[in-house]
C-alpha positions as CSV (number, residue, x, y, z in Angstrom):
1,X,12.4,0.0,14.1
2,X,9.2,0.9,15.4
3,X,7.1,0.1,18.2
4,X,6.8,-3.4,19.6
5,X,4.4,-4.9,21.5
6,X,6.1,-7.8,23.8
7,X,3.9,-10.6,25.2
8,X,5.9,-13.3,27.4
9,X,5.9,-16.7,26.4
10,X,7.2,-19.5,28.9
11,X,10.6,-21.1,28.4
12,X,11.1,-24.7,29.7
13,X,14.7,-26.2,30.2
14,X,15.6,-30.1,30.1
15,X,18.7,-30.5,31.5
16,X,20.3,-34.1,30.7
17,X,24.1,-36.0,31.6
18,X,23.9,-38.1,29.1
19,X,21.3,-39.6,26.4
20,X,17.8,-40.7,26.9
21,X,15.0,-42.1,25.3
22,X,11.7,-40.6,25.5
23,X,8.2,-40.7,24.2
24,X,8.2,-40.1,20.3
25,X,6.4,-38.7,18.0
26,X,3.3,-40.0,17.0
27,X,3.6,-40.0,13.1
28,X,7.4,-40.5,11.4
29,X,6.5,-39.4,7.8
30,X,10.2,-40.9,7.1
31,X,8.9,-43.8,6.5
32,X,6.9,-43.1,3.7
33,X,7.2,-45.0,0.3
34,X,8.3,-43.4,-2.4
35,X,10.8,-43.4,-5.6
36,X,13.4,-41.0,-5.4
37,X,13.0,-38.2,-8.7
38,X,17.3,-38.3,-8.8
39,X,17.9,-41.6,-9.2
40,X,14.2,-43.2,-9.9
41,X,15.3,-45.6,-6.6
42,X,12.4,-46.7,-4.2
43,X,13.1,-46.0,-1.0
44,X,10.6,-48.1,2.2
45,X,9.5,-50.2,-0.9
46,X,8.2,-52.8,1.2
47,X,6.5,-50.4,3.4
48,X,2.5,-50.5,3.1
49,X,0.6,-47.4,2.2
50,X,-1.4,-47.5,4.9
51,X,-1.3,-45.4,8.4
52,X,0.1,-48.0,11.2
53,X,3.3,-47.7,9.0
54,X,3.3,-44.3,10.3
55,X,1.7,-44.3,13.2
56,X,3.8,-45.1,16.8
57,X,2.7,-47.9,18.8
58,X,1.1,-47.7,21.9
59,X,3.4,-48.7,24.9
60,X,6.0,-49.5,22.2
61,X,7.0,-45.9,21.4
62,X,9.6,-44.9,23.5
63,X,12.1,-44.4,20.4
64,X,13.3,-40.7,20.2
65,X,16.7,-40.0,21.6
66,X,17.4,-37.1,23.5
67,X,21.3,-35.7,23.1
68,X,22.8,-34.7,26.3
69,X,22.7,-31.1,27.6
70,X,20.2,-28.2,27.8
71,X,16.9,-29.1,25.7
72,X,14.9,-25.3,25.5
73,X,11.6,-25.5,24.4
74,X,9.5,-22.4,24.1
75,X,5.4,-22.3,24.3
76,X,3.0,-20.0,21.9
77,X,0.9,-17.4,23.4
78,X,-2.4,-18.7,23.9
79,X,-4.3,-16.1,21.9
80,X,-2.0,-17.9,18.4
81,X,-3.0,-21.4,19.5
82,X,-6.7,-21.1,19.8
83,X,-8.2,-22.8,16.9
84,X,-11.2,-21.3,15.0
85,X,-14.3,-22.3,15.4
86,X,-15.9,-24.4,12.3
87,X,-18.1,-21.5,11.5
88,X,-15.8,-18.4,12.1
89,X,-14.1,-16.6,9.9
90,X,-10.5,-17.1,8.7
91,X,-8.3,-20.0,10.2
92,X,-5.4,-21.2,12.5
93,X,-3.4,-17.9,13.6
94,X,0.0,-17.5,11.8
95,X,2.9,-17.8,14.7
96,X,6.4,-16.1,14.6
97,X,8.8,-18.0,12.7
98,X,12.0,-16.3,13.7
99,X,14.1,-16.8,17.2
100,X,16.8,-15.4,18.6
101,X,18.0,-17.7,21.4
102,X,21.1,-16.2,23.6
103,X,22.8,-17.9,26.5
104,X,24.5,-15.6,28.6
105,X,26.4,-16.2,32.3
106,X,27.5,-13.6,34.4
107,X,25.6,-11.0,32.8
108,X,27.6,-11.6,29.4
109,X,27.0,-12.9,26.5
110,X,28.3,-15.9,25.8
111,X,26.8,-17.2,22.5
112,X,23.4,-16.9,20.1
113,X,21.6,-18.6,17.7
114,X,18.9,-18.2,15.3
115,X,16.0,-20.4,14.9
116,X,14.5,-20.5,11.6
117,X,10.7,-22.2,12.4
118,X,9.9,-22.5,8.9
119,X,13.5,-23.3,7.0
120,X,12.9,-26.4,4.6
121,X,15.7,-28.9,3.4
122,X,15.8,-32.4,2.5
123,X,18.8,-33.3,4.2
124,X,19.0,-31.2,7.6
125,X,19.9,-34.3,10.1
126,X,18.6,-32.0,12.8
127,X,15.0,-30.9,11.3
128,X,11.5,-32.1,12.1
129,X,10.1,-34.6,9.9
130,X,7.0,-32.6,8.0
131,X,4.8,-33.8,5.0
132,X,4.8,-32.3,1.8
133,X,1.5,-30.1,1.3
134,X,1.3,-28.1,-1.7
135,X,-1.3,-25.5,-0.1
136,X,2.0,-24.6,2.1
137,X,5.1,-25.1,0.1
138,X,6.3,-23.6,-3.2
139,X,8.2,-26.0,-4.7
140,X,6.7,-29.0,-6.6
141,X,6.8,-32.6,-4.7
142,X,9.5,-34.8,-5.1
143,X,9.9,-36.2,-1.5
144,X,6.8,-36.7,0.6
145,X,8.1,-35.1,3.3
146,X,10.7,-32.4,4.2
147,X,12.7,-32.1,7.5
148,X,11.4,-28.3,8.8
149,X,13.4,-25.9,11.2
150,X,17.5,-25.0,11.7
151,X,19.0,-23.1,14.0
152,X,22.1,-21.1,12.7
153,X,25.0,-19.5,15.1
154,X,24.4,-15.3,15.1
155,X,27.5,-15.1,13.9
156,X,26.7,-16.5,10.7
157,X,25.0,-13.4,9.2
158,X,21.5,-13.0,8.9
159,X,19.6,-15.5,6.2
160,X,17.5,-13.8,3.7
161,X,14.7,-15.9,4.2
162,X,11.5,-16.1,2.0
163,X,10.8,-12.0,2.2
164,X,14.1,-10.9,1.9
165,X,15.5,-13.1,-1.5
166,X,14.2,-12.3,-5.0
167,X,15.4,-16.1,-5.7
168,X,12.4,-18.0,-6.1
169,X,14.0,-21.3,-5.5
170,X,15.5,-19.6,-2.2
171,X,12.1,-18.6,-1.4
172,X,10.9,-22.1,-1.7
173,X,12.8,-23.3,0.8
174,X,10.5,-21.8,3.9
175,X,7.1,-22.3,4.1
176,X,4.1,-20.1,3.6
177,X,2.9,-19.5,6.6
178,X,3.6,-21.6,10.3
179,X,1.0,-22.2,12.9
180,X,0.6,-24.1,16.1
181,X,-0.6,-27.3,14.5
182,X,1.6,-27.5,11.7
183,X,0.5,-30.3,9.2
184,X,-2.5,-30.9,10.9
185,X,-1.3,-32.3,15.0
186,X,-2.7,-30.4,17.5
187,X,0.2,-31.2,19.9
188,X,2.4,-29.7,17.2
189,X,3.5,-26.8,19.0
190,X,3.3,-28.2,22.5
191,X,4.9,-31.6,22.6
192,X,8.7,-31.4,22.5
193,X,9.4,-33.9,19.8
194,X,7.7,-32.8,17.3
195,X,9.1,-29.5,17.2
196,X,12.3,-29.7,18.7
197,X,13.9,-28.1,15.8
198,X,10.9,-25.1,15.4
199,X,10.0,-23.9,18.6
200,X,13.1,-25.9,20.6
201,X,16.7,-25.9,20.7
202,X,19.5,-27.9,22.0
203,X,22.6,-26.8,23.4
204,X,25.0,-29.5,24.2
205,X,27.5,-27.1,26.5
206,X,26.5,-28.2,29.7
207,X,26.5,-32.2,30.5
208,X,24.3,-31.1,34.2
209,X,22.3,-28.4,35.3
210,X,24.2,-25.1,33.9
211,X,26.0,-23.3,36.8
212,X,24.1,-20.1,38.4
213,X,24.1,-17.2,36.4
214,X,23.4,-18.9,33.3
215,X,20.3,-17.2,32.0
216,X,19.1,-17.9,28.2
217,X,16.5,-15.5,27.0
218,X,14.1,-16.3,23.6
219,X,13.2,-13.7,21.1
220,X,10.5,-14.2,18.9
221,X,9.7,-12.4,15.9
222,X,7.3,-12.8,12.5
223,X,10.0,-12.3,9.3
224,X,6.7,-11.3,7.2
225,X,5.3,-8.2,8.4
226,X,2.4,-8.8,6.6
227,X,1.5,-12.2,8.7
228,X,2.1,-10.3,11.8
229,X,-1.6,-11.6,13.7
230,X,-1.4,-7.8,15.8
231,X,0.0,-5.8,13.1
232,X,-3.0,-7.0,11.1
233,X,-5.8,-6.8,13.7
234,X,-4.9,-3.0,14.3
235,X,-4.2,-2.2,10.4
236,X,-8.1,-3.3,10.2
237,X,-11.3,-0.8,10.3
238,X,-12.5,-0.6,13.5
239,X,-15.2,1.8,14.7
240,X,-14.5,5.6,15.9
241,X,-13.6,5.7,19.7
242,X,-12.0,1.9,19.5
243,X,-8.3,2.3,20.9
244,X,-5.9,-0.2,19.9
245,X,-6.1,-1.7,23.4
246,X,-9.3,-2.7,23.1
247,X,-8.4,-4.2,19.6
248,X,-6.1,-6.1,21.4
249,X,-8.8,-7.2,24.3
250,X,-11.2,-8.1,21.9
251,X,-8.9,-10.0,19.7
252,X,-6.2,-11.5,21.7
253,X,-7.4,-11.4,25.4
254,X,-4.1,-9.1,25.8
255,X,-4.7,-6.4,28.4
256,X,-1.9,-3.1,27.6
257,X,-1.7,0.1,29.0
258,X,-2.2,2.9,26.3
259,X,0.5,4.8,26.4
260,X,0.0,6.6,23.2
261,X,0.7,5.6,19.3
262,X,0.0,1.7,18.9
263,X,2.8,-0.5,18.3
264,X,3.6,-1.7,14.7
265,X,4.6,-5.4,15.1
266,X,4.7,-7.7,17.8
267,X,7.9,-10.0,19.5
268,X,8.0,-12.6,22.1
269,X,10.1,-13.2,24.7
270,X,10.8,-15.4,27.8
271,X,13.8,-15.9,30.1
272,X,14.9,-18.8,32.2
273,X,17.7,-17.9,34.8
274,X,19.4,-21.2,36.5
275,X,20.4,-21.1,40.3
276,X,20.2,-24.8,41.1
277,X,20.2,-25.8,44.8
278,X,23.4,-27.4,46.6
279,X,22.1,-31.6,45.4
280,X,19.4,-30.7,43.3
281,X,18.9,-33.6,40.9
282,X,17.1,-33.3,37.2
283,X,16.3,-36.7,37.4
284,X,12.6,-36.7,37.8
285,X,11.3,-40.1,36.5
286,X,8.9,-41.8,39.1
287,X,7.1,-45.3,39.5
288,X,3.9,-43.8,40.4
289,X,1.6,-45.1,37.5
290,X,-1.7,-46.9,37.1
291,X,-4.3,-48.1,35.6
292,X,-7.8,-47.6,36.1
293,X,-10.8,-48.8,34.1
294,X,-14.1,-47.4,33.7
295,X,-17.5,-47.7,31.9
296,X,-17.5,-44.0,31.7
297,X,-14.3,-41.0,31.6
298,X,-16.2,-40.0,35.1
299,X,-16.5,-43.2,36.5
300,X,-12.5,-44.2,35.8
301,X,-11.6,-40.5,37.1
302,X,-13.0,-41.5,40.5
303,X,-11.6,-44.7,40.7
304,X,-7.9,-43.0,40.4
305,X,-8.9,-40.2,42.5
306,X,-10.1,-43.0,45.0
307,X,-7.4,-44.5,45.4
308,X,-5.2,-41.3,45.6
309,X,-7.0,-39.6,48.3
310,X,-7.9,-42.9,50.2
311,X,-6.5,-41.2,53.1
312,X,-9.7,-38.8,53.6
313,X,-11.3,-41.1,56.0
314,X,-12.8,-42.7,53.5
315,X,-13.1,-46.4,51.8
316,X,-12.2,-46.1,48.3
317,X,-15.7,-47.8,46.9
318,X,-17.5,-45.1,49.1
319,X,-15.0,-42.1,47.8
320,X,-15.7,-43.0,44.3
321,X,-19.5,-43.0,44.6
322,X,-18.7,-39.8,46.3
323,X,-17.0,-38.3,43.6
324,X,-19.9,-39.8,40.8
325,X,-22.4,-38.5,42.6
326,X,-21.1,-34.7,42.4
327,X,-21.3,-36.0,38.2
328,X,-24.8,-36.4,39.0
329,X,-25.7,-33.2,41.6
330,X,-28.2,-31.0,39.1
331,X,-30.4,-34.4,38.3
332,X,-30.0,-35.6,41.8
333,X,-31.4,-32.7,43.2
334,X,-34.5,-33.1,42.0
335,X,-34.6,-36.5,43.7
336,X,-35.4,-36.1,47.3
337,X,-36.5,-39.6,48.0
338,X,-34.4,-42.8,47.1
339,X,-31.3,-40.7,46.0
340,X,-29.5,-43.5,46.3
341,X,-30.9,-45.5,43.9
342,X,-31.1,-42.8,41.9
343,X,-27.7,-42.7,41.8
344,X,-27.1,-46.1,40.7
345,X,-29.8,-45.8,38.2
346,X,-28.0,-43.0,36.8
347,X,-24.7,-44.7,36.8
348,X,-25.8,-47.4,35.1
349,X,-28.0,-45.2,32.0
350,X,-24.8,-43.1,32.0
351,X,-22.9,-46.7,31.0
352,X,-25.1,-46.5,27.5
353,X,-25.8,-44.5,24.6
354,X,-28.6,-43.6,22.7
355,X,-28.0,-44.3,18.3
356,X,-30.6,-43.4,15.8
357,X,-32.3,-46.3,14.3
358,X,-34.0,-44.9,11.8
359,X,-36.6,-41.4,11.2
360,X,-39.9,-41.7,10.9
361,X,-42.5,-39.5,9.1
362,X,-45.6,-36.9,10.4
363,X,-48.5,-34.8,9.5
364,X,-47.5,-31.8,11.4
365,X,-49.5,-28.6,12.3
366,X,-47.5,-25.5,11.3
367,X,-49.8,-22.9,12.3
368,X,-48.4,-19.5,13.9
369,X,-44.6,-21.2,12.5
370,X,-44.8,-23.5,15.5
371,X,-44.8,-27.7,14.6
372,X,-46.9,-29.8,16.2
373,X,-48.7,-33.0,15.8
374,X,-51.8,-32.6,13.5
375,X,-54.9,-34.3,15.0
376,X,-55.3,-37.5,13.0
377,X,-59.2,-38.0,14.0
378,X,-59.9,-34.9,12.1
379,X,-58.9,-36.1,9.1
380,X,-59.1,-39.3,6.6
381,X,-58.9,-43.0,7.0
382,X,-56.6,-42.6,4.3
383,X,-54.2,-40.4,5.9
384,X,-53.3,-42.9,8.3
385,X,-53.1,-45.6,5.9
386,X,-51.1,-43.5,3.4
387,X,-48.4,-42.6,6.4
388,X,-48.0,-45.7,7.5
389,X,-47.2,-47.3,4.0
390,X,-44.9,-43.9,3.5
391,X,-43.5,-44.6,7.1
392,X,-42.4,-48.5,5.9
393,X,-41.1,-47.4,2.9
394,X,-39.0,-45.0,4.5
395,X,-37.4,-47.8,7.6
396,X,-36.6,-50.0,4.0
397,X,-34.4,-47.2,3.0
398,X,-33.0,-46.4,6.2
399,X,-31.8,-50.2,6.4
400,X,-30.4,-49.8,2.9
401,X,-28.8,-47.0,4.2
402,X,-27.4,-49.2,7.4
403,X,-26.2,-51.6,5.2
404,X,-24.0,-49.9,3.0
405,X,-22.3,-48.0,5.8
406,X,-21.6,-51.2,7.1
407,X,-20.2,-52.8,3.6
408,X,-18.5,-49.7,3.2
409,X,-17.0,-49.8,6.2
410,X,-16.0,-53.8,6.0
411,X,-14.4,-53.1,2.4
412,X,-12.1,-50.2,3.6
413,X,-11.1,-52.9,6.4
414,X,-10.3,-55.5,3.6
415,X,-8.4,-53.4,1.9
416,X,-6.4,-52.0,4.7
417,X,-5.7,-56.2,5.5
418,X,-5.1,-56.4,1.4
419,X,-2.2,-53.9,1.7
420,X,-1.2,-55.6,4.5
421,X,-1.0,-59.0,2.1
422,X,1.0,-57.3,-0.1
423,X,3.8,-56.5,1.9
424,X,3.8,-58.6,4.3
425,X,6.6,-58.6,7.4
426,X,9.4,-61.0,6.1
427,X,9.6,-62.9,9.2
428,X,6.0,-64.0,8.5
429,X,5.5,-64.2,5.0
430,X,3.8,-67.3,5.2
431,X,1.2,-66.7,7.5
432,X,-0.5,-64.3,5.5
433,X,-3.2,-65.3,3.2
434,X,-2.6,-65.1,-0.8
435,X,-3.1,-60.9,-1.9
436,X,-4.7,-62.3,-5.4
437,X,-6.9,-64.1,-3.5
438,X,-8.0,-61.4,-0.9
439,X,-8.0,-59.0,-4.1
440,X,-11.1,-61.3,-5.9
441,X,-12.8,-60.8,-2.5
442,X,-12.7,-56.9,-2.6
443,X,-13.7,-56.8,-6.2
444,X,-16.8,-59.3,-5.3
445,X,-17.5,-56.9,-2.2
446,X,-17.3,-54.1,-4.3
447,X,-20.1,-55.4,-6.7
448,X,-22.2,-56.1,-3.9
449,X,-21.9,-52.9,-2.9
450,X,-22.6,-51.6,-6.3
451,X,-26.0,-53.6,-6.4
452,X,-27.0,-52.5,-3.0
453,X,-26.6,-48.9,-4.2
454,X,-29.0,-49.6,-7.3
455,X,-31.3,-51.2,-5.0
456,X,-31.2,-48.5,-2.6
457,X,-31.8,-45.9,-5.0
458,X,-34.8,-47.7,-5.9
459,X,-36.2,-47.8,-2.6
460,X,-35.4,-43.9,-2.6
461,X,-38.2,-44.3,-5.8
462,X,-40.6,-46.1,-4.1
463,X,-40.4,-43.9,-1.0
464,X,-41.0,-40.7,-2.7
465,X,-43.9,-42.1,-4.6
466,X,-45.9,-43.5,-1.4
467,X,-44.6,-39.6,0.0
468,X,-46.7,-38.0,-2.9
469,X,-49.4,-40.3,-2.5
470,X,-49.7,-39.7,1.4
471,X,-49.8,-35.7,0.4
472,X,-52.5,-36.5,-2.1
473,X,-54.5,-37.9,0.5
474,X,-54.3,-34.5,2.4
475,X,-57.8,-32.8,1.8
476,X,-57.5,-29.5,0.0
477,X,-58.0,-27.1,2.9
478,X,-55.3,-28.8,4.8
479,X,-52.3,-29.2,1.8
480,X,-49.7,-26.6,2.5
481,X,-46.8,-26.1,0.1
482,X,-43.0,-26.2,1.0
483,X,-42.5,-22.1,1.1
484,X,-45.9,-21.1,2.5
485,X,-45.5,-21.8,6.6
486,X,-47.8,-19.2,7.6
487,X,-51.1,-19.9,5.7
488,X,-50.7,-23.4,6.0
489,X,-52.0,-25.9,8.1
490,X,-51.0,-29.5,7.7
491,X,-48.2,-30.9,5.6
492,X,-46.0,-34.4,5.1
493,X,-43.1,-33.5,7.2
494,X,-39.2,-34.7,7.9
495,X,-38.9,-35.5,11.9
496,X,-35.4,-33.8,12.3
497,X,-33.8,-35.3,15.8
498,X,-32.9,-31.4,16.9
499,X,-36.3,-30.7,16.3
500,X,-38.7,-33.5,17.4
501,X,-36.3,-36.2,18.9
502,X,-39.8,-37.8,20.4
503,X,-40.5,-38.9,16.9
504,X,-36.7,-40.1,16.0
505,X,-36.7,-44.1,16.6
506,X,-33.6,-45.1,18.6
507,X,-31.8,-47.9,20.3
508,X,-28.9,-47.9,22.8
509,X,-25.6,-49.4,23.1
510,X,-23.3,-49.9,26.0
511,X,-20.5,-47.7,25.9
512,X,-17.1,-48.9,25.1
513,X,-14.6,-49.3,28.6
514,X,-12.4,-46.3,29.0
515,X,-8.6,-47.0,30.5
516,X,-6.8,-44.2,32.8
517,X,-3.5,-44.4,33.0
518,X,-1.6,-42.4,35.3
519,X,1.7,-41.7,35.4
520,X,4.8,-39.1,36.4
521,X,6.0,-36.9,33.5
522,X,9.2,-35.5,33.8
C-alpha cells in the first residue's frame, strides 16, 4: 500500500430528537428553467432566468430541513482551501473525494459507510444540488444541474469510480476534479448545507446524543493518485539537499518528522468520541442577537462591542470612541495637540470615499527614469495652450465614458425588471406593467446607447488629434519618443492614479451604512 502521510482534519457532530429547520443554502439550482431532453417537457417554466430565482432571501431563508439524528460534517485541511492568488500559478487545490465514515461503540465496530464526494446522478434524493459545468463533467448537458455526493454502506462492495471503470458513461458519472469551492461558493466546503452529502453524513441511529463509547472516525482519501496535492508536490523537481519535509513546509505549512523514505499519498482523518454529561442538552439556540448600524465596518464593530462589554466601567458612547480610536492609533500619534478633534475629524473622512472623476494630462520630465513635472516657464506659450485644449478634450471623453457606464448599467436593470414582466407572480399579474411595452423601451435604450458609443468614439478622434498637436508644439530638443526614457526629456504623458494620484481629479461620496447583526449559532 505504501506510505501515507496522515494530516487531521476536524469532525463536528449535530446531534438532533427530531427535525429542524435551519439556514439554507444560498443558491437552489433546482429551480432552474429548463425542458427536459426525455420528454421535451418544461419544467419551472414560469420561473425567470434571472438570479433572485435562485438566490435565498435574506431573513426569509430558513428552509432546509434537517432529519433527526447524528449530522457529521468534516472540515478540509487548510493548506487545500487556500485559494491562489490571481497571479500565481495553477488553481484551487484538488481535495480527497473518497470517505470512509465508521461508527463504532464499545470499541467495536458497529457499521461503515462510504462517501463518494464527487458521485453524479440526476435522481439521488439525498445529493447536493450542483450546476452543470462542462469544464468539470464528461457527459454532455441535459439538466442544468446535477445532485453531487452518496454515501453507500461498506458492505456494498467497493464502486469502481471514475479511475477504476473502462466504461466511459460510468466514468461520467463523477466529476473531474473536487475542490473546496465547488462551482464557484466559497463556503462550499465549510457550510453544512451545501455539502451535506460531500463532506457530511447523516446517521439517523440515535434520536439524542449517542451514548458513551460511541466514537465515529473519518477516513479521507484521493481515488486518483494522480490528483493527490502531496503525491504531486514531492513527484516534482526540487533542488539537491531539499528533503521532502521541507517540500511539505514550503508547500502546505505541514511540519513532519523525517523518518526516512517519503510517503506516497496522503489520507485524512478525524475522530469524535461522545461521553455526554449526566443533563447535557444539544439544544443550543439563544436569543442573544442584534443589530447594530454603522457608517463604517469599524464604527458598527464598536457599537456591538460597546454594548457587550458595557460593564468595563465604561459608558457605552465613551467605549465605542474608545475602541475607534485604537482604528485610528498610527495617524493619531502624530497628533499631540487636539487629538480629540482629531479623532472626530478622522471619523467623520473615514465616513467617505474618494472616486476618480476623471484623468487629466502632463508634460512630464523623465530624466534619470524618474517622472516629474516639466517646468512650463521654460517652454512655449503654446504648450500650455495645446495641453489645456488636449486636457478638455480628454474630461469630454471621460464623461462619455460616465455615461455609458451608467446607460449600461440602467439597461441591464431594465432588462432584469423585463424578465420580471414576463413571468410575472400569479397572484400579481396585474400589477406589472405590459413586457411589450417595457421591451420598446430597452430596444429605444439600446439605440441610445448605440449613438453614445459612435459619439464617444469620436471624441476618442478629436482627443488624439489635440494629443498630437500638443506633442507638435514640443520644441525639438525636448520631444522624446515612447521607447527612449533615458535620452529623453519631456514628453505628453498619461497621469496613472498608482503613479501620480496628485494629478488624478477626484470627488467623494459618503459611504453606504453597514448593519451588524449578531447572533448565537448553534
Amino acid at each position: 500500500m505504501g506510505r501515507l502521510l496522515v494530516v487531521p482534519v476536524h469532525l463536528d457532530a449535530l446531534c438532533l430528537a427530531g427535525e429542524r429547520q435551519v439556514k439554507e443554502p444560498f443558491t437552489d439550482f433546482t429551480r432552474l428553467p429548463y425542458t427536459d431532453p426525455a420528454d421535451g417537457h418544461d419544467h419551472q417554466a414560469d420561473m425567470p432566468y434571472v438570479s433572485e430565482t435562485l438566490l435565498s432571501v435574506p431573513f426569509q431563508d430558513q428552509g432546509f430541513r434537517l432529519k433527526a439524528g447524528v449530522h457529521l460534517h468534516w472540515s478540509l485541511p487548510d493548506a487545500l482551501t487556500r485559494l491562489p492568488s490571481p497571479d500565481a500559478a495553477g488553481g484551487v487545490p484538488v481535495v480527497p473525494n473518497r470517505w470512509l465514515v465508521t461508527r463504532s461503540a464499545g470499541g467495536a465496530v458497529a457499521q461503515q459507510w462510504v462517501v463518494e464526494s464527487d458521485f453524479l446522478a440526476e435522481d439521488n434524493a439525498g445529493g447536493v444540488p450542483y450546476p452543470y459545468i462542462a469544464d468539470q463533467m464528461d457527459e454532455p448537458e441535459q439538466l442544468p444541474y446535477r445532485l453531487l455526493g452518496r454515501r453507500m454502506p461498506l458492505t456494498a462492495g467497493r464502486p469502481a469510480g471514475r479511475t477504476g471503470s473502462a466504461d466511459p458513461a460510468e466514468r461520467a458519472r463523477y466529476l473531474r476534479a473536487l475542490t473546496a469551492v465547488g462551482y464557484g461558493e466559497p463556503t462550499f466546503a465549510s457550510f453544512y448545507p451545501h455539502c451535506h452529502s460531500v463532506f457530511g453524513l447523516h446517521d439517523p441511529a440515535f434520536r439524542e446524543v449517542p451514548p458513551q463509547g460511541v466514537t465515529y472516525d473519518v477516513l479521507g482519501w484521493y481515488e486518483d493518485l494522480g490528483q493527490d496535492v502531496l503525491a504531486v508536490a514531492l513527484g516534482a523537481p526540487r533542488d539537491a539537499g531539499t528533503g521532502w519535509p521541507d517540500v511539505l513546509r514550503a508547500a502546505f505549512r505541514w511540519t513532519a518528522a523525517d523518518s526516512g523514505a517519503a510517503p506516497d499519498r496522503m489520507v485524512c482523518w478525524g475522530r469524535i468520541a461522545f461521553a455526554p454529561a449526566a443533563g447535557e442538552s444539544q439544544d443550543t439556540t439563544g436569543d442573544d442577537t442584534g443589530v447594530w448600524v454603522g457608517n463604517t465596518p469599524t464604527e458598527a464593530l464598536a457599537a456591538h462591542l460597546g454594548a457587550v462589554l458595557g460593564d468595563v466601567g465604561l459608558v457605552p458612547d465613551d467605549l465605542e470612541n474608545l475602541l475607534e480610536a485604537l482604528a485610528f492609533a498610527e495617524d493619531l500619534e502624530s497628533a499631540p495637540l487636539d487629538v480629540g478633534l482629531k479623532l472626530l475629524e478622522a471619523r467623520h473622512a473615514d465616513t467617505f470615499r474618494a472616486v476618480p472623476s476623471g484623468n487629466l494630462r502632463a508634460v512630464t520630465d523623465e530624466r534619470a527614469g524618474q517622472g516629474a513635472d516639466a517646468d512650463l516657464t521654460a517652454l512655449p506659450r503654446a504648450v500650455g495652450a495645446a495641453l489645456n485644449t488636449l486636457n478638455v478634450a480628454q474630461a469630454a471623453c471621460d464623461r462619455a465614458g460616465a455615461e455609458l457606464t451608467g446607460l449600461r448599467l440602467e439597461l441591464y436593470a431594465d432588462w432584469y425588471r423585463y424578465m420580471l414582466c414576463v413571468y410575472p407572480p400569479d397572484t400579481s399579474r396585474d400589477s406589472y406593467p405590459n413586457p411589450d411595452q417595457v421591451l420598446f423601451h430597452l430596444r429605444r435604450q439600446a439605440a441610445l446607447i448605440t449613438r453614445r458609443v459612435d459619439r464617444a468614439e469620436a471624441l476618442g478622434q478629436d482627443r488624439d488629434a489635440a494629443r498630437a498637436a500638443a506633442e507638435a508644439q514640443l520644441p525639438d530638443g525636448y520631444r522624446q519618443l515612447e521607447d527612449d526614457i533615458t535620452r529623453g526629456r519631456k514628453k505628453i504623458s498619461d497621469i496613472q492614479p498608482a503613479d501620480r494620484a496628485a494629478r488624478r481629479a477626484t470627488r467623494h461620496k459618503p459611504s453606504t451604512e453597514l448593519v451588524l447583526v449578531s447572533m448565537t449559532v448553534c
